[in-house]
N, C-alpha and C positions, 0 to 999 in steps of 0.2 A: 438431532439437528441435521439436517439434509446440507450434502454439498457446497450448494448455490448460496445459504443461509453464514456458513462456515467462513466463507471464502469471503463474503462482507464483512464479518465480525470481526476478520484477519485486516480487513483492509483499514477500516474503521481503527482496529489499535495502531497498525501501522505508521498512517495517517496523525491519529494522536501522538505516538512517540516523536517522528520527524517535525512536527512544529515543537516540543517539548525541546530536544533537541538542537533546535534552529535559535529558539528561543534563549536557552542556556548558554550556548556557543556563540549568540549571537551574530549568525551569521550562517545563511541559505550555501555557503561551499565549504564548509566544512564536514570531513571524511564523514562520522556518522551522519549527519544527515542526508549526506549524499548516499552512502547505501540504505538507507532507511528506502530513500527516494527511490533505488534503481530493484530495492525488494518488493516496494509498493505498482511500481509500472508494472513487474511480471506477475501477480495478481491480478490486476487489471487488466493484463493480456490474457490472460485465462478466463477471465470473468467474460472476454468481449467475444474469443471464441466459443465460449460454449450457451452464448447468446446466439452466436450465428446461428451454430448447428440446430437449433432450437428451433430456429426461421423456418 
């Protein structure tokens, strides 16, 4: 599995966990979900720099 493939599948559970989560807890500010949240934007920052470099 290449990189760029890796780094979705990551995000995608991510993703999955923090509404699980949100869901269970009931509530978008609580601790897990909030770092689910702040795990899932620094993928996403990786994902969007190495789109650039791509450019």
């Amino acid at each position: 599995m290449n990189m760029d493939k890796q780094l979705l599948t990551q995000m995608e559970q991510l993703r999955k966990k923090m509404i699980e989560a949100a869901l269970l807890n009931e509530s978008l500010q609580h601790l897990d979900v909030l770092m689910l949240s702040q795990s899932l934007d620094e993928i996403i920052v990786q994902v969007q720099k190495r789109e650039r470099r791509a450019l």
